[in-house]
PARODO-483875 format. One record per residue: residue in one letter; x, y, z of N, C-alpha, C in turn. Coordinates in nm, 3 decimals. Example, Ala and Ser with C-alpha at 12.3 -4.5 7.8 and 13.67 -1.06 7.14 Angstrom:
PARODO-483875
 residuo    n.px    n.py    n.pz   ca.px   ca.py   ca.pz    c.px    c.py    c.pz
       A   1.319  -0.569   0.780   1.230  -0.450   0.780   1.320  -0.330   0.780
       S   1.285  -0.225   0.708   1.367  -0.106   0.714   1.290   0.003   0.787
end
This chain:
PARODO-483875
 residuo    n.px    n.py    n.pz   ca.px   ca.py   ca.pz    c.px    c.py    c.pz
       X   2.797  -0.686  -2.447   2.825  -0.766  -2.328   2.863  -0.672  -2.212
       X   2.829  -0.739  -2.070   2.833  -0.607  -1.995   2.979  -0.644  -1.924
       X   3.077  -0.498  -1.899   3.216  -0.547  -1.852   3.179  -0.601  -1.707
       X   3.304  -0.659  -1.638   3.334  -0.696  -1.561   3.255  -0.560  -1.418
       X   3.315  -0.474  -1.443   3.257  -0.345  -1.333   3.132  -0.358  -1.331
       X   3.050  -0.366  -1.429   2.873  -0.361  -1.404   2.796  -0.471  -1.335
       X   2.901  -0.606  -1.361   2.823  -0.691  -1.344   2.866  -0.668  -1.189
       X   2.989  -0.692  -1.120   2.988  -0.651  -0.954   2.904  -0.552  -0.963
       X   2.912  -0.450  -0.984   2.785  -0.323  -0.903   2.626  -0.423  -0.875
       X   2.599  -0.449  -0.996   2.506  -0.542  -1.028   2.477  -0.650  -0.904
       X   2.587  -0.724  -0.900   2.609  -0.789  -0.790   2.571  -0.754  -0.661
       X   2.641  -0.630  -0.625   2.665  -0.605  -0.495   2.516  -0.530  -0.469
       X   2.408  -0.463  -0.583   2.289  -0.393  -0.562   2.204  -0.516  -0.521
       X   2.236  -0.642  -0.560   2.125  -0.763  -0.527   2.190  -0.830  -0.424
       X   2.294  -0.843  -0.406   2.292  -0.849  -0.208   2.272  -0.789  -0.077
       X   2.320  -0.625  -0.137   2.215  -0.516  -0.069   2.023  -0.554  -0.022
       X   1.978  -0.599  -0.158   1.865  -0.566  -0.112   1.776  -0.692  -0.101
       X   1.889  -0.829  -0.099   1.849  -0.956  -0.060   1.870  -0.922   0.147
       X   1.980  -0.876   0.191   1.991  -0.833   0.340   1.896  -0.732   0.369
       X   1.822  -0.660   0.278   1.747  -0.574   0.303   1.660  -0.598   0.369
       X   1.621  -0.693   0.267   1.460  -0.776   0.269   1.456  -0.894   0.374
       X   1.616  -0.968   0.423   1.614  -1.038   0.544   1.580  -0.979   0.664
       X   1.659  -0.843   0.682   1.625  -0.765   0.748   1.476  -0.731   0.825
       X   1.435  -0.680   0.732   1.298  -0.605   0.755   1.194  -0.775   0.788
       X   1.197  -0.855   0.697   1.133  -1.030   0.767   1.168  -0.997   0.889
       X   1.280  -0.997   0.969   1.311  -1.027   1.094   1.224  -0.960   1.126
       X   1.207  -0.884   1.131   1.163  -0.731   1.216   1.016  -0.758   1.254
       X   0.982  -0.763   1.074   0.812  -0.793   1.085   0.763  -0.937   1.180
       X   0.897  -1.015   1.185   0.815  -1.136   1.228   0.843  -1.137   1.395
       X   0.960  -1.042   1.436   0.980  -1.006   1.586   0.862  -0.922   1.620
       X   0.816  -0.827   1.539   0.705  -0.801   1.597   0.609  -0.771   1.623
       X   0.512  -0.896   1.547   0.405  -0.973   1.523   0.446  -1.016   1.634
       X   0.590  -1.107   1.674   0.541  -1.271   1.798   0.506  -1.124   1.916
       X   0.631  -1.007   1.925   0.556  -0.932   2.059   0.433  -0.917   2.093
       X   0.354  -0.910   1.988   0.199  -0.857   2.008   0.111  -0.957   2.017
       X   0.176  -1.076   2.022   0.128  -1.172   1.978   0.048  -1.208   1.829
       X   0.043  -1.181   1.779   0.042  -1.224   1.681   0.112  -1.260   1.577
       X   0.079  -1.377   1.452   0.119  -1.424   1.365   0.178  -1.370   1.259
       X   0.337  -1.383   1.238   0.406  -1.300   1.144   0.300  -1.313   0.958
       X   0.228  -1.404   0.959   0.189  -1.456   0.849   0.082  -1.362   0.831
       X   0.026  -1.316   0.901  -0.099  -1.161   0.921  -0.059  -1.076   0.869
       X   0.074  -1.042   0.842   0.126  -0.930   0.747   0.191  -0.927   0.661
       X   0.138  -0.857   0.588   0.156  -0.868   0.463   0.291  -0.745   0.386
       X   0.425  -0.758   0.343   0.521  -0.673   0.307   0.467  -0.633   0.149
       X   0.410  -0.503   0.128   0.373  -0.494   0.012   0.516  -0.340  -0.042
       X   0.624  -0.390  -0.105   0.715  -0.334  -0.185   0.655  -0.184  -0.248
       X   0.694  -0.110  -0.250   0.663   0.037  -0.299   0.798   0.082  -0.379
       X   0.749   0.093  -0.508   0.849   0.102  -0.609   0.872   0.227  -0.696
       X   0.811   0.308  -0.659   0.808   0.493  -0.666   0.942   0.504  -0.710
       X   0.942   0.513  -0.852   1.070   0.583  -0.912   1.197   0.469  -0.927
       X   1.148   0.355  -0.871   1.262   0.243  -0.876   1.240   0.176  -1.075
       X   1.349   0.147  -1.107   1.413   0.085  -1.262   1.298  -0.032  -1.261
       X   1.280  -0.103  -1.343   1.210  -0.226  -1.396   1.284  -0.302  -1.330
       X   1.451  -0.331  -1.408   1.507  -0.397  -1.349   1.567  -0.392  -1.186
       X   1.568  -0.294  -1.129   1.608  -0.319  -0.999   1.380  -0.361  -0.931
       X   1.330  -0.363  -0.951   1.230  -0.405  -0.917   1.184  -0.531  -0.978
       X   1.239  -0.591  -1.114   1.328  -0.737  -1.125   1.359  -0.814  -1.045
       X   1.500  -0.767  -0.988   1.539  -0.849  -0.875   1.522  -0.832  -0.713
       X   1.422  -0.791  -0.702   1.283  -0.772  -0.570   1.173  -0.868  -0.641
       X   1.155  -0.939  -0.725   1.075  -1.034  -0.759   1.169  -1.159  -0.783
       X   1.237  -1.133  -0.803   1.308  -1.262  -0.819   1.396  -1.335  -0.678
       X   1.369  -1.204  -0.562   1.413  -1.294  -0.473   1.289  -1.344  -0.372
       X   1.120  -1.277  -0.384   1.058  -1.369  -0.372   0.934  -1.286  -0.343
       X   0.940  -1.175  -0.360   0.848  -1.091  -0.350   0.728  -1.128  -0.441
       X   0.627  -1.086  -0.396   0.488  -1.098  -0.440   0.399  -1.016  -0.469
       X   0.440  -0.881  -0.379   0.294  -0.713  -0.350   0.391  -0.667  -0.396
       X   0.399  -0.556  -0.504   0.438  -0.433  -0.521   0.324  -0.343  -0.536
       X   0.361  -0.200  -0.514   0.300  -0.114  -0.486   0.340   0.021  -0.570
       X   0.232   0.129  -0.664   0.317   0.212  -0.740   0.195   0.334  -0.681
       X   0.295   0.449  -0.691   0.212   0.590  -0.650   0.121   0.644  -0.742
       X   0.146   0.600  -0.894   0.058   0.673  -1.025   0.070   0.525  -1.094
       X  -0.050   0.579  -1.188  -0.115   0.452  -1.272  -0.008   0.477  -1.366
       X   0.057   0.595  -1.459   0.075   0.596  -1.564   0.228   0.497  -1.545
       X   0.331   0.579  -1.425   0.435   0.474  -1.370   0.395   0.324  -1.407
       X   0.349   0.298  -1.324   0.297   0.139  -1.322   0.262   0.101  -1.443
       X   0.211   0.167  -1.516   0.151   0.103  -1.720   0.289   0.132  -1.771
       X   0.356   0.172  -1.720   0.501   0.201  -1.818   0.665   0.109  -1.776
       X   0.612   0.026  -1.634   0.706  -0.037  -1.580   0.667  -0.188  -1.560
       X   0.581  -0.216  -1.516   0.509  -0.378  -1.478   0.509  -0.441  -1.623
       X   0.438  -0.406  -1.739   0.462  -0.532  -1.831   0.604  -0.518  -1.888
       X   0.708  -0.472  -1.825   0.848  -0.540  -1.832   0.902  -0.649  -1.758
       X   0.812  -0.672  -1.640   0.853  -0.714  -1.543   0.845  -0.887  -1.565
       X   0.915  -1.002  -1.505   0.883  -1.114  -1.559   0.805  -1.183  -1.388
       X   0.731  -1.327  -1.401   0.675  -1.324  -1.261   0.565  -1.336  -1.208
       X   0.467  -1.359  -1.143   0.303  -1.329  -1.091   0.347  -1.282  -0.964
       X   0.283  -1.130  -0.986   0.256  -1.062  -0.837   0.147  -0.980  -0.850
       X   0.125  -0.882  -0.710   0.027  -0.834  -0.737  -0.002  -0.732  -0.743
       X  -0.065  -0.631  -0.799  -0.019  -0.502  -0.818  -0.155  -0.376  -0.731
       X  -0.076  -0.283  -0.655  -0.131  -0.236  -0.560  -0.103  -0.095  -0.615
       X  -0.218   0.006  -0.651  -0.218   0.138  -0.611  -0.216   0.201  -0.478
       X  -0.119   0.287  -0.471  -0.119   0.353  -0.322  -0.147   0.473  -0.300
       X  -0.130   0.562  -0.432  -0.137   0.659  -0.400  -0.264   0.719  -0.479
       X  -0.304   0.860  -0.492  -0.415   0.955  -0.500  -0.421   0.892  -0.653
       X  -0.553   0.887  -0.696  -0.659   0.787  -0.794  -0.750   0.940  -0.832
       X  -0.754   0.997  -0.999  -0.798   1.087  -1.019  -0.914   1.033  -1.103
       X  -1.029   1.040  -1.119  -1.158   1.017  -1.207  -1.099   0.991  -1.334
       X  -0.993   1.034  -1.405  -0.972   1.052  -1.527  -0.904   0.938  -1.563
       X  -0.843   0.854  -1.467  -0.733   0.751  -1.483  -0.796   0.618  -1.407
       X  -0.894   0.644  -1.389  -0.990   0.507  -1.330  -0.987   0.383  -1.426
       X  -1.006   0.401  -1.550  -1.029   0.324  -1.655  -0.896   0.205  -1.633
       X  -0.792   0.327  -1.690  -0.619   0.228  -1.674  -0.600   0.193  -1.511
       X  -0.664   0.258  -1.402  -0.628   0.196  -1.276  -0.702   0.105  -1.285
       X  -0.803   0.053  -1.318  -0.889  -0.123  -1.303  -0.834  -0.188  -1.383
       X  -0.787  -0.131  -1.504  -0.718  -0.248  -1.599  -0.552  -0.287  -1.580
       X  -0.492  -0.214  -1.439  -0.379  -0.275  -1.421  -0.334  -0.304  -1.273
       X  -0.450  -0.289  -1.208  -0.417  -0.290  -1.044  -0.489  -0.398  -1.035
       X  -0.469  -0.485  -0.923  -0.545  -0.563  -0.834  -0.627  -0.535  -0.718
       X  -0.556  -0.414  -0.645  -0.604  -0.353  -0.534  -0.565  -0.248  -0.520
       X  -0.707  -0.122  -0.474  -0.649  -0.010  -0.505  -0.656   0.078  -0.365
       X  -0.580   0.124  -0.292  -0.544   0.190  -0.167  -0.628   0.294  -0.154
       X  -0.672   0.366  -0.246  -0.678   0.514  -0.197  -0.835   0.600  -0.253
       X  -0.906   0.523  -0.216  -1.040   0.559  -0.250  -1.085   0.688  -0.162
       X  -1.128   0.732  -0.226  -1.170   0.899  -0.092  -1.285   1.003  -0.123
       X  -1.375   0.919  -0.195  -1.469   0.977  -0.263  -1.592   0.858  -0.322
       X  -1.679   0.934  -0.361  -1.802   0.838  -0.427  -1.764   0.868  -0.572
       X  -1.717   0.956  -0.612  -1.687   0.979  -0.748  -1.564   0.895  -0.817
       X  -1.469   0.916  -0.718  -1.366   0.800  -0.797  -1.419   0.676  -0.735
       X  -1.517   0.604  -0.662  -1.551   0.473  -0.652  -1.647   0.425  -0.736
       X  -1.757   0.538  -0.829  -1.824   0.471  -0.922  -1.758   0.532  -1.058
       X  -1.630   0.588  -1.083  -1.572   0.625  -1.174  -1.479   0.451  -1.200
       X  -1.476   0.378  -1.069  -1.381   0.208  -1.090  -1.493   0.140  -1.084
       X  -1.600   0.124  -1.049  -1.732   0.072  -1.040  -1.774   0.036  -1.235
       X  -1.750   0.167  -1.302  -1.812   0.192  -1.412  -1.697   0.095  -1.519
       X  -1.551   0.138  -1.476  -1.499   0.089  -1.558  -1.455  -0.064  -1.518
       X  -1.488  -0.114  -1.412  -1.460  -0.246  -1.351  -1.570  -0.359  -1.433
       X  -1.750  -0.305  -1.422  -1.814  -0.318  -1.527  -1.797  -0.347  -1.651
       X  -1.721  -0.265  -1.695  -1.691  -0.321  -1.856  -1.550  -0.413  -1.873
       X  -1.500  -0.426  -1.770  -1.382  -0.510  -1.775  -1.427  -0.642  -1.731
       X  -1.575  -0.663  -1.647  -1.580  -0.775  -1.620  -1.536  -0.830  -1.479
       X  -1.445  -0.767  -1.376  -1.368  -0.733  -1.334  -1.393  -0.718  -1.171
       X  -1.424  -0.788  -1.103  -1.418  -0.753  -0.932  -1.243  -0.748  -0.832
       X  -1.253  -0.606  -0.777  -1.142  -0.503  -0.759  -1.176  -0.518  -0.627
       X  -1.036  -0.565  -0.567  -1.043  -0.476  -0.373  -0.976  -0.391  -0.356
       X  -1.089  -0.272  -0.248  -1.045  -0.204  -0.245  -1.028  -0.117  -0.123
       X  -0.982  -0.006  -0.072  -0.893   0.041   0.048  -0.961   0.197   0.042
       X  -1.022   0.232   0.126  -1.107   0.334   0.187  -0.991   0.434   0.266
       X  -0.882   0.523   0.151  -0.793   0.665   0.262  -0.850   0.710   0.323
       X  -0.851   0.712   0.487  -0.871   0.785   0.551  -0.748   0.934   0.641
       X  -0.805   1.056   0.612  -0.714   1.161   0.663  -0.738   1.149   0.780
       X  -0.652   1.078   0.910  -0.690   1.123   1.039  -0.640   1.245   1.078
       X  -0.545   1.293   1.020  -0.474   1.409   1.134  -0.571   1.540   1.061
       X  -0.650   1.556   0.988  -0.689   1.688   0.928  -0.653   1.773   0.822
       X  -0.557   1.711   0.807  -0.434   1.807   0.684  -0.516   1.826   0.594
       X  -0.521   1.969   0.543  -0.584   2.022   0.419  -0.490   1.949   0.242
       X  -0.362   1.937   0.311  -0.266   1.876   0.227  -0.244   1.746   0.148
       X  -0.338   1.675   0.235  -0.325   1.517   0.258  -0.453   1.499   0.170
       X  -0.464   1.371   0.081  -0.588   1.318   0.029  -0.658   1.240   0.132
       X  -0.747   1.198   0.091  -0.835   1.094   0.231  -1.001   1.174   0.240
       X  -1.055   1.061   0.315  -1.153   1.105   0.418  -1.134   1.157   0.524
       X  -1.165   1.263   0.518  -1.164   1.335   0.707  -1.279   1.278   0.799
       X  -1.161   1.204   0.879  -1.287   1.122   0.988  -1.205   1.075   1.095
       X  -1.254   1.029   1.195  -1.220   0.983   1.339  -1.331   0.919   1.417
       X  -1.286   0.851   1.546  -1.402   0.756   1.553  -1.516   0.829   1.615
       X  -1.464   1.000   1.618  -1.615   1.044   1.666  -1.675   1.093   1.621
       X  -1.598   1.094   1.478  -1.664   1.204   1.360  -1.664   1.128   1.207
       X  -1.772   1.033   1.190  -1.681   0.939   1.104  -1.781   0.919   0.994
       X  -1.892   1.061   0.977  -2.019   1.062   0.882  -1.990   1.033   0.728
       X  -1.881   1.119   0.709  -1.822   1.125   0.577  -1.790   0.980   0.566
       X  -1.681   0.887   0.618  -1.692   0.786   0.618  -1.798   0.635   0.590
       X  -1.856   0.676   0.672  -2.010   0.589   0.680  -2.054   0.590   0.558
       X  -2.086   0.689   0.507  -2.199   0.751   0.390  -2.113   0.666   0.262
       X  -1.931   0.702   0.270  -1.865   0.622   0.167  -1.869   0.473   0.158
       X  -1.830   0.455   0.300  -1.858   0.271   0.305  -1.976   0.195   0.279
       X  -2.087   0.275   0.281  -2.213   0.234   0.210  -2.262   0.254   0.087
       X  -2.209   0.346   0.020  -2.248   0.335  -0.138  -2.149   0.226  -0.185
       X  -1.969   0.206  -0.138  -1.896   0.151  -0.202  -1.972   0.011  -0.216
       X  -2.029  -0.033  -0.081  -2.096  -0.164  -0.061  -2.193  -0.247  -0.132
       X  -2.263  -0.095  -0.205  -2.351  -0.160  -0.285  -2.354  -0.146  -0.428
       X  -2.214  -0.142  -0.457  -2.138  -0.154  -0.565  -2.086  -0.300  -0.627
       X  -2.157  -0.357  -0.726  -2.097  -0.500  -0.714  -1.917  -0.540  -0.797
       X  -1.883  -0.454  -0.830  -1.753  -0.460  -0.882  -1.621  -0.428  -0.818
       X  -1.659  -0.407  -0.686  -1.587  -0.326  -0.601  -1.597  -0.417  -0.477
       X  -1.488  -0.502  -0.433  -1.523  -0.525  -0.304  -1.430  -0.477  -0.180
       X  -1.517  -0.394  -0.089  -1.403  -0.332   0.016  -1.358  -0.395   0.108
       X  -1.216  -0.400   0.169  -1.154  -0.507   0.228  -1.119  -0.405   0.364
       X  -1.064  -0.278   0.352  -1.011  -0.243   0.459  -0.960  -0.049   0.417
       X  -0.945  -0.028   0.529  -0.897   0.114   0.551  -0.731   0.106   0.541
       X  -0.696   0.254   0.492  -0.533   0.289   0.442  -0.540   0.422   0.528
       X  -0.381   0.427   0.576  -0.366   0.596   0.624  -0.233   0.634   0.614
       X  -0.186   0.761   0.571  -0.076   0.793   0.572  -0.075   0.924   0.691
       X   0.003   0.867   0.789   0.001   0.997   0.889   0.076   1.139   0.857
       X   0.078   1.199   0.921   0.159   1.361   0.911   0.305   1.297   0.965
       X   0.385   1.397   0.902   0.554   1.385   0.875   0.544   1.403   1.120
       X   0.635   1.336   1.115   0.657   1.348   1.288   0.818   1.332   1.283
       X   0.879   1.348   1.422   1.015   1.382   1.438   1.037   1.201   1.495
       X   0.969   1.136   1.556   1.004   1.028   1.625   0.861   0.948   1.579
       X   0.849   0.788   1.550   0.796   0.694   1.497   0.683   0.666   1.590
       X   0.710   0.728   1.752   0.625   0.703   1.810   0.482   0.753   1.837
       X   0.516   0.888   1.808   0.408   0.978   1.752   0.309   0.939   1.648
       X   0.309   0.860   1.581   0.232   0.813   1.466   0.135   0.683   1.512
       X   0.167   0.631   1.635   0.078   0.525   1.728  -0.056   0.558   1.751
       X  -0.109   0.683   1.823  -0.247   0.749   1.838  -0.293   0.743   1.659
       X  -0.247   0.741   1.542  -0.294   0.741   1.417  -0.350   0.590   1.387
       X  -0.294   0.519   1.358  -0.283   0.382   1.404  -0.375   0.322   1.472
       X  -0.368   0.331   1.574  -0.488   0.319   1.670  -0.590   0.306   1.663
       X  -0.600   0.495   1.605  -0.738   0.534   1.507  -0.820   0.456   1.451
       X  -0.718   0.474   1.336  -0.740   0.348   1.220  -0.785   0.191   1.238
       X  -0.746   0.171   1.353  -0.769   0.024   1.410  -0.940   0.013   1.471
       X  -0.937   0.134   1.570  -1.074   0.161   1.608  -1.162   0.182   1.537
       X  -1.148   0.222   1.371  -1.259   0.273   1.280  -1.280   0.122   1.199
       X  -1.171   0.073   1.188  -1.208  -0.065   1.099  -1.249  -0.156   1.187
       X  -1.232  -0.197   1.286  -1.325  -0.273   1.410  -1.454  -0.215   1.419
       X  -1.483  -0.089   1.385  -1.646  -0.054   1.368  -1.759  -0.062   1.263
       X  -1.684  -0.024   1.174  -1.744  -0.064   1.024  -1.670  -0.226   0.964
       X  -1.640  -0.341   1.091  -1.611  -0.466   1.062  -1.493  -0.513   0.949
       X  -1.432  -0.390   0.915  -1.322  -0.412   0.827  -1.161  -0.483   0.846
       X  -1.137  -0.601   0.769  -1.049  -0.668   0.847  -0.902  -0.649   0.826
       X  -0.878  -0.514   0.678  -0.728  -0.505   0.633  -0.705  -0.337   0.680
       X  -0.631  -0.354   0.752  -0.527  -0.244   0.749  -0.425  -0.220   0.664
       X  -0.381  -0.120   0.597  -0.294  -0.060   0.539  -0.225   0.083   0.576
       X  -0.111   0.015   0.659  -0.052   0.168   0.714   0.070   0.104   0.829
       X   0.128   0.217   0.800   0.336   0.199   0.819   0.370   0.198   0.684
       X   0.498   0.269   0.710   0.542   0.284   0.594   0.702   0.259   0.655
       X   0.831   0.272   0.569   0.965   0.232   0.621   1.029   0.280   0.796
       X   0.944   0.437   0.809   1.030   0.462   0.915   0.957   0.417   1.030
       X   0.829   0.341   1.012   0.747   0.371   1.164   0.654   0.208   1.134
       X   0.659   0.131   1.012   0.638   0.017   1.034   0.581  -0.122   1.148
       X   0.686  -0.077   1.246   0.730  -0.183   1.319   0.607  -0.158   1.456
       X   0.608  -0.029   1.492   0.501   0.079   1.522   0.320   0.016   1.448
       X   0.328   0.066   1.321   0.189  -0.018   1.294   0.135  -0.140   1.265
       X   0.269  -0.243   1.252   0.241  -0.346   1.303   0.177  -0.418   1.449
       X   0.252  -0.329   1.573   0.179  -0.304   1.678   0.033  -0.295   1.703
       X  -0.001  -0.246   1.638  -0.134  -0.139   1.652  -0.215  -0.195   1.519
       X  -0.156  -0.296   1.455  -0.292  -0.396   1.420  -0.249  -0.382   1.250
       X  -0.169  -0.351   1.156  -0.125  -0.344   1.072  -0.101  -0.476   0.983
       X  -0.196  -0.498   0.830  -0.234  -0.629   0.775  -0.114  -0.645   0.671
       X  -0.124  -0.451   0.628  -0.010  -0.438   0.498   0.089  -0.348   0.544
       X   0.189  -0.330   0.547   0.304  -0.231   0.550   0.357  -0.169   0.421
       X   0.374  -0.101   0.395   0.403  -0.027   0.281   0.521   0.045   0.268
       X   0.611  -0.003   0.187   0.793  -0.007   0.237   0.871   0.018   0.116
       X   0.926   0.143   0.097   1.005   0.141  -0.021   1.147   0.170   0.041
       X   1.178   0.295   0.090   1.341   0.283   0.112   1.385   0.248   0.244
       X   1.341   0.165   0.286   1.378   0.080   0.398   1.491  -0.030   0.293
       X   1.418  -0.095   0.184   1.455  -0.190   0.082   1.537  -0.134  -0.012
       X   1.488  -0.052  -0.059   1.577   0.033  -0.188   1.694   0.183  -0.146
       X   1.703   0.162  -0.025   1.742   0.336   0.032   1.724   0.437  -0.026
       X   1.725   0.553  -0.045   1.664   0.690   0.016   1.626   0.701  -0.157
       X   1.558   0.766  -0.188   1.529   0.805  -0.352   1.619   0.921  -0.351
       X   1.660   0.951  -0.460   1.707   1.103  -0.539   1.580   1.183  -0.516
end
């Protein structure tokens, strides 16, 4: 039985991150009305990188729906603990070798950046039976560091060439572009990225954005943002 001390901590970690999550609603839905648009256009998808079962428990139990994990193997080792229907989102870098377990436990997968890992989920989506949406990384800033497509709206071949094989892939359906910008000192700097991103999916007719993350959010909501992608805004800072 758990003493008296655990269950307050306990306590006080699920009112933390019930104000968390009021919080950040406000925010998203202040500003959506600025831009005019509809707070209901965006979508809060939870990023749970290194967070407990149970503290990602009670982020479903207060009403959450998208979570989001950086590696497949995380996610196969934490979600069937979890109790609930939500939906489960890869975000981060997707290696050929782990394609198999990423179709058999994701719903939607962020970070496509190649023809090889798209008919490496193609192949195994096939034998699962299985139609997957999915999210085209694009690298805008150049970083040798960064996964993605290197592209921009004036240079966007690599791109093109991907969005057309993915297309004629029937297990695979592509919904929208993802970006993670370069580390910046101020939130505002990350707007021209954004932008980008907005201008490339208005060209190749793509209608989901994926991009903001906790510190600059509010920023790519601005600038046309479908999903936000938010871990310690909700959970504060990781170890």
């Amino acid at each position: 039985m758990m003493n008296e001390k655990l269950i307050s901590f306990l306590n006080i970690m699920s009112n933390a991150l019930a104000q968390n999550l009021k919080n950040i609603s406000a925010q998203i839905k202040k500003t959506a009305q600025q831009v005019n648009r509809a707070p209901t256009e965006v979508c809060l998808l939870v990023v749970t990188k290194t967070i407990s079962a149970e503290q990602i428990q009670k982020i479903l139990d207060l009403g959450i729906t998208n979570l989001g994990e950086n590696r497949v193997q995380e996610a196969d080792g934490k979600f069937p603990l979890l109790r609930g229907n939500f939906t489960k989102h890869l975000i981060g870098h997707l290696q050929t070798n782990k394609a198999k377990m990423a179709a058999e436990i994701f719903d939607i997968i962020h970070s496509i950046d190649s023809i090889r890992i798209a008919l490496a989920l193609e192949k195994a989506c096939a034998e699962l039976d299985k139609i997957l949406r999915v999210f085209i990384e694009v690298n805008l800033s150049g970083e040798t560091t960064k996964f993605g497509v290197h592209a921009n709206f004036k240079n966007d071949k690599n791109l093109q060439e991907l969005i057309s094989e993915i297309k004629k892939m029937p297990h695979l359906k592509l919904v929208g572009l993802m970006t993670v910008p370069p580390p910046v000192s101020t939130q505002e700097e990350n707007r021209p990225f954004f932008r980008e991103l907005k201008k490339l999916a208005n060209k190749f007719q793509l209608s989901e954005l994926s991009m903001g993350m906790s510190g600059d959010y509010s920023i790519a909501i601005e600038e046309g943002a479908t999903i936000v992608r938010l871990g310690s805004a909700i959970f504060g800072e990781r170890r």
